[in-house]
PDB file of N, CA, C and O in Angstrom, chain B, residues numbered from 101:
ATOM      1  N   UNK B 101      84.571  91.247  63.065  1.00  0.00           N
ATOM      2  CA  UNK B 101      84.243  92.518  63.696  1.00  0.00           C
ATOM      3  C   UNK B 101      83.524  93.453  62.712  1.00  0.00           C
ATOM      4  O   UNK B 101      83.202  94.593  63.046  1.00  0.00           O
ATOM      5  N   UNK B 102      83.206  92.795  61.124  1.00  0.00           N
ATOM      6  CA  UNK B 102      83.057  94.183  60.677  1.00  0.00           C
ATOM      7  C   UNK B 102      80.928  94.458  60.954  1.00  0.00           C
ATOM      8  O   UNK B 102      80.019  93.629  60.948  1.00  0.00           O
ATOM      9  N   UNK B 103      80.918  95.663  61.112  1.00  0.00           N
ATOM     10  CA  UNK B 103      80.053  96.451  61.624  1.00  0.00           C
ATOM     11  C   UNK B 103      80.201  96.935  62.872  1.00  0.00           C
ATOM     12  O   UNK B 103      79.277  97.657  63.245  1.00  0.00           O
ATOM     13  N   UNK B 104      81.000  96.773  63.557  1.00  0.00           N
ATOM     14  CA  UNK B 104      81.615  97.171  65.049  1.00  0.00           C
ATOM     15  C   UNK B 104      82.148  98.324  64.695  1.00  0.00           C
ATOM     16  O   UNK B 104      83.288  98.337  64.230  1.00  0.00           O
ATOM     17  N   UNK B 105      81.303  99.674  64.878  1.00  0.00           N
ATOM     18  CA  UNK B 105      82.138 101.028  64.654  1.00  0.00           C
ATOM     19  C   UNK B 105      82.768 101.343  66.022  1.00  0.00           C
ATOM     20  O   UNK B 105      83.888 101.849  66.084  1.00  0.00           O
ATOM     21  N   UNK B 106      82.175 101.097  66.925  1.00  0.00           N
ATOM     22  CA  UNK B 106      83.079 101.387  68.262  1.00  0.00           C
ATOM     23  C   UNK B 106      83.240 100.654  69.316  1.00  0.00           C
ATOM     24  O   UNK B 106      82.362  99.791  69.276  1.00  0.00           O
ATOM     25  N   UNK B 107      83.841 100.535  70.176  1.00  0.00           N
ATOM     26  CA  UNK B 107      83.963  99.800  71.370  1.00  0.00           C
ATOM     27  C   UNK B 107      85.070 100.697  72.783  1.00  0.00           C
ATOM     28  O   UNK B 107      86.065 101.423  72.781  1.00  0.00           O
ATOM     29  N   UNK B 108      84.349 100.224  73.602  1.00  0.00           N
ATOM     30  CA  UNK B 108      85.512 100.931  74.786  1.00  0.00           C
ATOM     31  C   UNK B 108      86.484 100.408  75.021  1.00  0.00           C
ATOM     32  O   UNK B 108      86.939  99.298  74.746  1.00  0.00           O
ATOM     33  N   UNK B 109      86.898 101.406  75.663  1.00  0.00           N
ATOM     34  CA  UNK B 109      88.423 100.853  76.014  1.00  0.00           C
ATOM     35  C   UNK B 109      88.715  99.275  76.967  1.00  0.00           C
ATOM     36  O   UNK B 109      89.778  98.678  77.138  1.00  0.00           O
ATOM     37  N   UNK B 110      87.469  98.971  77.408  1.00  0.00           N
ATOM     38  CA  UNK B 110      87.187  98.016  78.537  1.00  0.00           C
ATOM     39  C   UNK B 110      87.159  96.472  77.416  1.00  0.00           C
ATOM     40  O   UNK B 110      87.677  95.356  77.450  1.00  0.00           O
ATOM     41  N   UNK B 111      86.283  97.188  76.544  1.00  0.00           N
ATOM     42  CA  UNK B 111      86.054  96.037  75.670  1.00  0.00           C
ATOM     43  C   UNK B 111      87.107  95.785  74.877  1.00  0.00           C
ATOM     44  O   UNK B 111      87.004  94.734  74.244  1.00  0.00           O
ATOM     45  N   UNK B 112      88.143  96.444  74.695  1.00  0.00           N
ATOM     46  CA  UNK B 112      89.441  96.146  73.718  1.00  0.00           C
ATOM     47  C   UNK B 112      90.128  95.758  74.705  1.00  0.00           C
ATOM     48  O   UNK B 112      90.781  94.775  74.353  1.00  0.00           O
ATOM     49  N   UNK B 113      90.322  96.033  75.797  1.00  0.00           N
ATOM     50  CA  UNK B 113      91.362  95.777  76.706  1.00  0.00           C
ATOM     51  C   UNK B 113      91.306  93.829  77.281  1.00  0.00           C
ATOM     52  O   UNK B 113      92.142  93.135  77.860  1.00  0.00           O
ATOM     53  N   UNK B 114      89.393  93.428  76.570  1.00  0.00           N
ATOM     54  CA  UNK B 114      88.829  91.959  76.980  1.00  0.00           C
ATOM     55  C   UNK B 114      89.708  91.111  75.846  1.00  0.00           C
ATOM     56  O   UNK B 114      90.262  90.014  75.917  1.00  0.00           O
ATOM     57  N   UNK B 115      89.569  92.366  74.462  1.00  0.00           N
ATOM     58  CA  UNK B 115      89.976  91.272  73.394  1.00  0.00           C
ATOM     59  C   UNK B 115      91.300  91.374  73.102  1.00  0.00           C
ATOM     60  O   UNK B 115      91.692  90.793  72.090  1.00  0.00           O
ATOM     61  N   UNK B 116      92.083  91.991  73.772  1.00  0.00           N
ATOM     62  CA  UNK B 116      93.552  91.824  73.682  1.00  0.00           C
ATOM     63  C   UNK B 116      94.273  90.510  74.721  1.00  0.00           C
ATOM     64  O   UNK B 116      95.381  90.006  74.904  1.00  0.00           O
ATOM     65  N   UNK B 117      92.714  90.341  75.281  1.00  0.00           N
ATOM     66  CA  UNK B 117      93.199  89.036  76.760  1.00  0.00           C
ATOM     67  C   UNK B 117      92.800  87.846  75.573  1.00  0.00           C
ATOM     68  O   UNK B 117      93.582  86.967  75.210  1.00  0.00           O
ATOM     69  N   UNK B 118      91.756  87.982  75.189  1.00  0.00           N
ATOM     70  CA  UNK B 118      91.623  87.039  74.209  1.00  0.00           C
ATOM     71  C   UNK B 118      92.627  86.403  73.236  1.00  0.00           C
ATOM     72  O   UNK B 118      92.812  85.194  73.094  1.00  0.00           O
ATOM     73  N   UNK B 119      93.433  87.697  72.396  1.00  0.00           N
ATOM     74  CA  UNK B 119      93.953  87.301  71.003  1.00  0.00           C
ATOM     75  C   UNK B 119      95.361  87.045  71.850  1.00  0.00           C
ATOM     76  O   UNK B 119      96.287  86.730  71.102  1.00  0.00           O
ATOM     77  N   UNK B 120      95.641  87.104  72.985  1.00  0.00           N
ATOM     78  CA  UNK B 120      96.719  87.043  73.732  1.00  0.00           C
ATOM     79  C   UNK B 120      96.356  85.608  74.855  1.00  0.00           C
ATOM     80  O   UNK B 120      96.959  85.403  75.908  1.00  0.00           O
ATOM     81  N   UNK B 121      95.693  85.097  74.526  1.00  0.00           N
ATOM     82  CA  UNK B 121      95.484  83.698  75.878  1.00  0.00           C
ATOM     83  C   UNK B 121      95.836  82.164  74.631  1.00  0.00           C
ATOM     84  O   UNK B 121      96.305  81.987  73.507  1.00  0.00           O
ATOM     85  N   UNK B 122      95.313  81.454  75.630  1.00  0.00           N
ATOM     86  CA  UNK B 122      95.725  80.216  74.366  1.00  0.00           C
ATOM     87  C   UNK B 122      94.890  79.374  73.798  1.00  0.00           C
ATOM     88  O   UNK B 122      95.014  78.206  73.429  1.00  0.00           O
ATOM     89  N   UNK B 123      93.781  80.337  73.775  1.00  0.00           N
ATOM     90  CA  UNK B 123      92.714  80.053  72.711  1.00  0.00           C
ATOM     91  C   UNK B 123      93.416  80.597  71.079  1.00  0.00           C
ATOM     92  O   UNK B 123      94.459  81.251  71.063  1.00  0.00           O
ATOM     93  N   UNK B 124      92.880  80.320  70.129  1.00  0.00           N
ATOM     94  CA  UNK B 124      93.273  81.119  69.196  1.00  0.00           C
ATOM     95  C   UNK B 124      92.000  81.568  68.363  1.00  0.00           C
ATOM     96  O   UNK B 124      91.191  81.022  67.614  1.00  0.00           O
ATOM     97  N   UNK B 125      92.259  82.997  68.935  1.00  0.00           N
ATOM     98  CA  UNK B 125      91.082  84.459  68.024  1.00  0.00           C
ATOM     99  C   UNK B 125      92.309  85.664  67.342  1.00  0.00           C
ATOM    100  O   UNK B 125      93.281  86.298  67.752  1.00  0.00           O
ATOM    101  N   UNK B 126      91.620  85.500  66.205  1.00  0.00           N
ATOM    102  CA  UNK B 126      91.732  86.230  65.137  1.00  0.00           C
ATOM    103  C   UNK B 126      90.827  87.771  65.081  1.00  0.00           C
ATOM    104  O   UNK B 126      89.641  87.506  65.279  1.00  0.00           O
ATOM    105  N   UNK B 127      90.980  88.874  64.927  1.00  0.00           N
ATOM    106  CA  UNK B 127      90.064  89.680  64.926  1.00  0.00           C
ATOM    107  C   UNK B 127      90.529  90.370  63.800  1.00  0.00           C
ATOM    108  O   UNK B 127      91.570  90.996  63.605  1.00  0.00           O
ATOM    109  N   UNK B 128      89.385  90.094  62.975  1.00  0.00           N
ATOM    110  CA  UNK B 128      89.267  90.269  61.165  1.00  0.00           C
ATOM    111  C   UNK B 128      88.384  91.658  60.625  1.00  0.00           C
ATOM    112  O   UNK B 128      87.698  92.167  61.511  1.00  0.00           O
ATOM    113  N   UNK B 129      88.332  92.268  59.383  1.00  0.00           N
ATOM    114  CA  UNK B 129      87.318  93.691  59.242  1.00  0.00           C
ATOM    115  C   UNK B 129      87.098  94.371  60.311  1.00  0.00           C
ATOM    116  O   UNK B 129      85.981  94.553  60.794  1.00  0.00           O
ATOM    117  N   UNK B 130      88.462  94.920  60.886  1.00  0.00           N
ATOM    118  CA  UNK B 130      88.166  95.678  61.822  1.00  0.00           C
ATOM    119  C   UNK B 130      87.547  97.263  61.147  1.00  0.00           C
ATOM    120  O   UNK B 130      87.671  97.471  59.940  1.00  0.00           O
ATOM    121  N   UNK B 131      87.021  98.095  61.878  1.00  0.00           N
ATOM    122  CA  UNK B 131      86.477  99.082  61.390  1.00  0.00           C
ATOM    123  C   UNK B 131      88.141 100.020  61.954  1.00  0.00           C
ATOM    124  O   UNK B 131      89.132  99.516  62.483  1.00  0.00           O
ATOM    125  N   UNK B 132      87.933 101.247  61.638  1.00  0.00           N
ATOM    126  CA  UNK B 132      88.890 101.889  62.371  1.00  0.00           C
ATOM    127  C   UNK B 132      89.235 102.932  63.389  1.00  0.00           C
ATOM    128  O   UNK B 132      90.313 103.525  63.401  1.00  0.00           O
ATOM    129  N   UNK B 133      88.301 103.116  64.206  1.00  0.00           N
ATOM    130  CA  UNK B 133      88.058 103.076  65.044  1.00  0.00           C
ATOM    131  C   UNK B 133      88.505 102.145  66.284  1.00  0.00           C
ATOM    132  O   UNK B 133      89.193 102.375  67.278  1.00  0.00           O
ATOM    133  N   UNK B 134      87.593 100.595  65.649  1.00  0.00           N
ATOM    134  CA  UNK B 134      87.965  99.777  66.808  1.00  0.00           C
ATOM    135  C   UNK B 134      89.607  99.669  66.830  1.00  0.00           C
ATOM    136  O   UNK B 134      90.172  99.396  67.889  1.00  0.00           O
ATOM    137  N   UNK B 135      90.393  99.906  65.548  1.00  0.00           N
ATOM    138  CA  UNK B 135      91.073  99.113  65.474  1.00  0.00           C
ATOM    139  C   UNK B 135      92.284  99.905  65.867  1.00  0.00           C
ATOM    140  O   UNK B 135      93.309  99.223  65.884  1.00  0.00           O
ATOM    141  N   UNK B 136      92.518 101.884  66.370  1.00  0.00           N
ATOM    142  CA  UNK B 136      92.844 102.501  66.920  1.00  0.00           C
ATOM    143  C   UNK B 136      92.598 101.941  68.459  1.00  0.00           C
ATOM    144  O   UNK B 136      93.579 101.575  69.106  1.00  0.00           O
ATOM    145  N   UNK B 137      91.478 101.891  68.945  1.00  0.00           N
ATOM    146  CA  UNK B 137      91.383 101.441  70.309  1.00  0.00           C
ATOM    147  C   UNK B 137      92.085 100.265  70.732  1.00  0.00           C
ATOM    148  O   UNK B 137      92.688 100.270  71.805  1.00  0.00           O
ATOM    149  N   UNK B 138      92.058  99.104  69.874  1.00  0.00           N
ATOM    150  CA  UNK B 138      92.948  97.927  70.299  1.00  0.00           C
ATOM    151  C   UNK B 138      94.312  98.400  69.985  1.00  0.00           C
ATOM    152  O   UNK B 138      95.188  97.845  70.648  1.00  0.00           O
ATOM    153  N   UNK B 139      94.693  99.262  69.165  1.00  0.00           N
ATOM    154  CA  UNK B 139      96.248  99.829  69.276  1.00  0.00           C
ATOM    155  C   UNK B 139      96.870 100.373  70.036  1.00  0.00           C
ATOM    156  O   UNK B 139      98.079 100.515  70.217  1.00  0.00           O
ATOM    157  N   UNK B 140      95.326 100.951  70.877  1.00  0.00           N
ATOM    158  CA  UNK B 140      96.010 101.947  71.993  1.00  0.00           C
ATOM    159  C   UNK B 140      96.197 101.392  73.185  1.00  0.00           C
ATOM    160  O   UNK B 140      96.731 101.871  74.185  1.00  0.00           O
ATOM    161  N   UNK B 141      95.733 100.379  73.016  1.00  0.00           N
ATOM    162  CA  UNK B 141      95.307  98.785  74.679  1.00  0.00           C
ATOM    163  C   UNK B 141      96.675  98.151  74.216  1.00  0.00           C
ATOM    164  O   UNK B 141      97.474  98.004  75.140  1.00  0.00           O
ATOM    165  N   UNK B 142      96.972  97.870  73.354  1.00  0.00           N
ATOM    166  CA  UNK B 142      98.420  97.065  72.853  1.00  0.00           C
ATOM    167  C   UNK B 142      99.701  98.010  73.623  1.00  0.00           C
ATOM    168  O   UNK B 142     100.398  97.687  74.585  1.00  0.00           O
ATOM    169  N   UNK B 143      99.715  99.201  72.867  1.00  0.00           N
ATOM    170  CA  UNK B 143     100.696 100.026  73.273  1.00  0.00           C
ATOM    171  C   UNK B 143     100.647 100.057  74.770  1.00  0.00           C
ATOM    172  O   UNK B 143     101.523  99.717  75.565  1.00  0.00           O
ATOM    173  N   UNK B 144      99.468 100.524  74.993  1.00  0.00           N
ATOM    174  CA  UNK B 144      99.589 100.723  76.900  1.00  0.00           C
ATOM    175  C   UNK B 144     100.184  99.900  77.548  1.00  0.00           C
ATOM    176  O   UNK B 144     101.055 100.388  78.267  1.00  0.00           O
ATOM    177  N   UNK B 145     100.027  98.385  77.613  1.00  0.00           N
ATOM    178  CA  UNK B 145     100.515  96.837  78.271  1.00  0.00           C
ATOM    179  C   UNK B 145     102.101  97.315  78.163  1.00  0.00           C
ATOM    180  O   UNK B 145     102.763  97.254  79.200  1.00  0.00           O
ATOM    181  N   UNK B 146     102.629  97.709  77.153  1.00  0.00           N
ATOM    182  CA  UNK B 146     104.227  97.559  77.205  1.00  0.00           C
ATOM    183  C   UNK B 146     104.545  99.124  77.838  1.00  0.00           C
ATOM    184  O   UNK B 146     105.714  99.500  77.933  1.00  0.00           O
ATOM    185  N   UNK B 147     103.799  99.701  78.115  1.00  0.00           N
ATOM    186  CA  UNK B 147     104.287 101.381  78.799  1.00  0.00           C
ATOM    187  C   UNK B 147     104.396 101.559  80.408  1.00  0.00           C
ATOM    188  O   UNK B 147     103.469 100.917  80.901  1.00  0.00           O
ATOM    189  N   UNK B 148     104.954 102.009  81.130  1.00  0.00           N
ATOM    190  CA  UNK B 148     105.564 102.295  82.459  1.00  0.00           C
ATOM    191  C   UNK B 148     104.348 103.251  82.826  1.00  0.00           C
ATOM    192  O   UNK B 148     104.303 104.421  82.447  1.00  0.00           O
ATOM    193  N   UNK B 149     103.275 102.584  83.672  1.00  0.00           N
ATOM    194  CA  UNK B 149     102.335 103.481  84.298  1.00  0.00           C
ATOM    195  C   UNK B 149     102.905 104.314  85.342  1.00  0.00           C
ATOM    196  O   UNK B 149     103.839 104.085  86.110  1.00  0.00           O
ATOM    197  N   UNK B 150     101.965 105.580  85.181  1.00  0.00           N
ATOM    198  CA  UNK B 150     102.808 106.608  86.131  1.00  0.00           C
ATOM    199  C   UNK B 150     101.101 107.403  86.679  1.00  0.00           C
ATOM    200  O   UNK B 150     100.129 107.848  86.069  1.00  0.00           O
ATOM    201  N   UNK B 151     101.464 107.248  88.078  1.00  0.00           N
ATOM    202  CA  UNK B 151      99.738 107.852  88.725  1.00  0.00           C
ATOM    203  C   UNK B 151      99.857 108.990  89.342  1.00  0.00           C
ATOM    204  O   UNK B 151     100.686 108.951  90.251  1.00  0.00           O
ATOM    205  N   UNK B 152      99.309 110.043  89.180  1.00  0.00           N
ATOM    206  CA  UNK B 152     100.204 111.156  89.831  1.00  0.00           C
ATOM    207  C   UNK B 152      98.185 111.154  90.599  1.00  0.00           C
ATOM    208  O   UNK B 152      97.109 110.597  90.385  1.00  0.00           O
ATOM    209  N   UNK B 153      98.728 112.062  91.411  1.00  0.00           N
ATOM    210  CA  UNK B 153      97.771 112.314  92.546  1.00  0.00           C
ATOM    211  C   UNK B 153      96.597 114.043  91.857  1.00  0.00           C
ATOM    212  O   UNK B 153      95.430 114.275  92.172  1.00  0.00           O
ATOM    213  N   UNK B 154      97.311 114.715  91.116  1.00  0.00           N
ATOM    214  CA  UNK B 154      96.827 115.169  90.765  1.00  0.00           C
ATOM    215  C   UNK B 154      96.216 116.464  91.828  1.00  0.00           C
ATOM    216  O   UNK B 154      97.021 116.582  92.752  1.00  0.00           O
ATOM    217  N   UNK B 155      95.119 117.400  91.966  1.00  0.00           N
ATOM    218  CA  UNK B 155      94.828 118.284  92.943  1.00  0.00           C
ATOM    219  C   UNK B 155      94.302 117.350  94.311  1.00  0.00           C
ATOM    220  O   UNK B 155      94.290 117.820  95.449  1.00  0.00           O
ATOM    221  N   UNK B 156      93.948 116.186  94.033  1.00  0.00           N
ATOM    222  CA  UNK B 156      93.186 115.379  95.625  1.00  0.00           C
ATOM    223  C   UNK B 156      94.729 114.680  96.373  1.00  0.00           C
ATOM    224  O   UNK B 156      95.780 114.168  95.987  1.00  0.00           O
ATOM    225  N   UNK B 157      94.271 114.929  97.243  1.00  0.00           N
ATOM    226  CA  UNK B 157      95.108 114.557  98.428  1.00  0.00           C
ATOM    227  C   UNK B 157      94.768 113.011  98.986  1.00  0.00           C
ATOM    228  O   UNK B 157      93.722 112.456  99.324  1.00  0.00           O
ATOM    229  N   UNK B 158      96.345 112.543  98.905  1.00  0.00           N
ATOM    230  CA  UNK B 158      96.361 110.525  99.226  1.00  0.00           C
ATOM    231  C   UNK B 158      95.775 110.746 100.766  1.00  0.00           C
ATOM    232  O   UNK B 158      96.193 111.512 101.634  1.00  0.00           O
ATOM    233  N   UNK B 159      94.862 109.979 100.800  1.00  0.00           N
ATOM    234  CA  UNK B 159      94.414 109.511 102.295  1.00  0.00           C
ATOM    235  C   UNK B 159      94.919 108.083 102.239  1.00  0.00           C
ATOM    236  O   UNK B 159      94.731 107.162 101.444  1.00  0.00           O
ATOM    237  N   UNK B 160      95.803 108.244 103.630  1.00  0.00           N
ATOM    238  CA  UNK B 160      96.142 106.650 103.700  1.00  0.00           C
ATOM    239  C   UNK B 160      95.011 105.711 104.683  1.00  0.00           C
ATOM    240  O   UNK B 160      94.909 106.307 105.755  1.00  0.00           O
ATOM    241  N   UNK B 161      94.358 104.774 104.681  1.00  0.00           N
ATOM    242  CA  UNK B 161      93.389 104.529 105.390  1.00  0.00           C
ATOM    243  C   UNK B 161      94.060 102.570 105.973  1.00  0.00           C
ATOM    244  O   UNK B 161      94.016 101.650 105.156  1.00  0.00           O
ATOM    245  N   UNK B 162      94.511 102.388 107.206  1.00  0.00           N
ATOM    246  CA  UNK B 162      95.149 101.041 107.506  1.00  0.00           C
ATOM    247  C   UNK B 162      94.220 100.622 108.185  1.00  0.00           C
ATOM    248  O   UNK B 162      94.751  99.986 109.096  1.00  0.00           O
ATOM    249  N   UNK B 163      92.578 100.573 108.356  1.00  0.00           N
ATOM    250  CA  UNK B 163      91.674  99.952 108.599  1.00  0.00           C
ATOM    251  C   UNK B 163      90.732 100.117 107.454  1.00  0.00           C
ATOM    252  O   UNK B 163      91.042 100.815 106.488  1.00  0.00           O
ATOM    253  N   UNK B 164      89.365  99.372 107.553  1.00  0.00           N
ATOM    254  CA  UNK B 164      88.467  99.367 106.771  1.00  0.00           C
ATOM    255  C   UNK B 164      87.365 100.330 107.690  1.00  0.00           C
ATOM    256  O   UNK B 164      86.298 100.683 107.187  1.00  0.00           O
ATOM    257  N   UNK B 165      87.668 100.629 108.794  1.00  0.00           N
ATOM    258  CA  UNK B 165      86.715 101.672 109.249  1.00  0.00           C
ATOM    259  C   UNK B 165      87.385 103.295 109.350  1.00  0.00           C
ATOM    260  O   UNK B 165      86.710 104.257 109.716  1.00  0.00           O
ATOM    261  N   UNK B 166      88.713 103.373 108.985  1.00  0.00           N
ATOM    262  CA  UNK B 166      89.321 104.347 108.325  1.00  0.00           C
ATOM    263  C   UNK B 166      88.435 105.103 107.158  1.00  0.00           C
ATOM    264  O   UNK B 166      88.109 106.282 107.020  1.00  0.00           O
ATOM    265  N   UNK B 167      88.138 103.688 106.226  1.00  0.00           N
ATOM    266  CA  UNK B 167      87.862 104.026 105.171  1.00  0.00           C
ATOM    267  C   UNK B 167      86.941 104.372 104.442  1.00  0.00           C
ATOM    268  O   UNK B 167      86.810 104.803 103.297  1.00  0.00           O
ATOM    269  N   UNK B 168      85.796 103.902 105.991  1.00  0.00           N
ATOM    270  CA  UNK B 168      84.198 103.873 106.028  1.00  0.00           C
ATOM    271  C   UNK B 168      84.182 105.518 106.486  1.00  0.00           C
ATOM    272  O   UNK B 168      83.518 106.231 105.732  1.00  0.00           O
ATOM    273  N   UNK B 169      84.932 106.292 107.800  1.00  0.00           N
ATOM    274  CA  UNK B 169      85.141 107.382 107.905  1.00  0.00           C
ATOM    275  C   UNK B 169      85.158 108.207 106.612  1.00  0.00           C
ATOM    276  O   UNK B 169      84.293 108.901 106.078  1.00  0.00           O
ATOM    277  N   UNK B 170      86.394 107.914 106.288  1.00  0.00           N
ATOM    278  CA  UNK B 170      86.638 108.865 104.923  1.00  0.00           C
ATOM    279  C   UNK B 170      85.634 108.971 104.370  1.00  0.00           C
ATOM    280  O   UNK B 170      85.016 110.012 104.593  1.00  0.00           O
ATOM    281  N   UNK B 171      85.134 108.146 103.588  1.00  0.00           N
ATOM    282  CA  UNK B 171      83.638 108.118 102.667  1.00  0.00           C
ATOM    283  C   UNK B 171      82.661 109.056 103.586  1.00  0.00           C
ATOM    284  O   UNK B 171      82.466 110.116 102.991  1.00  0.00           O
ATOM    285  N   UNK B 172      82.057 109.011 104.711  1.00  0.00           N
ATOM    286  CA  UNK B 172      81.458 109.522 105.172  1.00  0.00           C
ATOM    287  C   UNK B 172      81.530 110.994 105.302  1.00  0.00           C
ATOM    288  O   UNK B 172      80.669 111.817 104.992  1.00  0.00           O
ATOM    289  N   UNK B 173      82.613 111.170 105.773  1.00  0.00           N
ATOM    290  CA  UNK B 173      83.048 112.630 105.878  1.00  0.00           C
ATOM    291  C   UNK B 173      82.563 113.608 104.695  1.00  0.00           C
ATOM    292  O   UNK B 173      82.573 113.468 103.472  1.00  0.00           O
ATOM    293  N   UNK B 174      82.179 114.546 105.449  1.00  0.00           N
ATOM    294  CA  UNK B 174      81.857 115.686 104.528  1.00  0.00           C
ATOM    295  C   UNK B 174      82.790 116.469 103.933  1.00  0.00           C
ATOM    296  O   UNK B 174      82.443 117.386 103.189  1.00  0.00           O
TER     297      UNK B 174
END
């Protein structure tokens, strides 16, 4: 990895499937940066996701033309 100053979260989240499948990868000279981001993809996997809804309101949609509505709607 070394010259890899950054990577997303998408891309650490590929190589934690990697160093975790049953191939065997090693990921060596990490910069630090990357190597915060794969810490933070590690930690997340073992943490209790919690989704809060936040100010938007759950639309429940039990068709796919429910859902074509919704989108449409102004």
């Amino acid at each position: 990895m070394e010259g890899v100053e950054q990577i997303s979260r998408s891309a650490a989240d590929e190589l934690y499937n990697l160093t975790h499948s049953e191939m065997h990868v090693d990921l060596i000279n990490l910069e630090p940066f990357v190597e915060k981001m794969l810490s933070a993809v590690t930690k997340g996997r073992f943490l209790p996701r919690h989704h809060t809804a936040g100010d938007m309101p759950i639309i429940h949609c039990a068709t796919i033309g429910s859902v074509q509505r919704q989108l449409m709607a102004k």
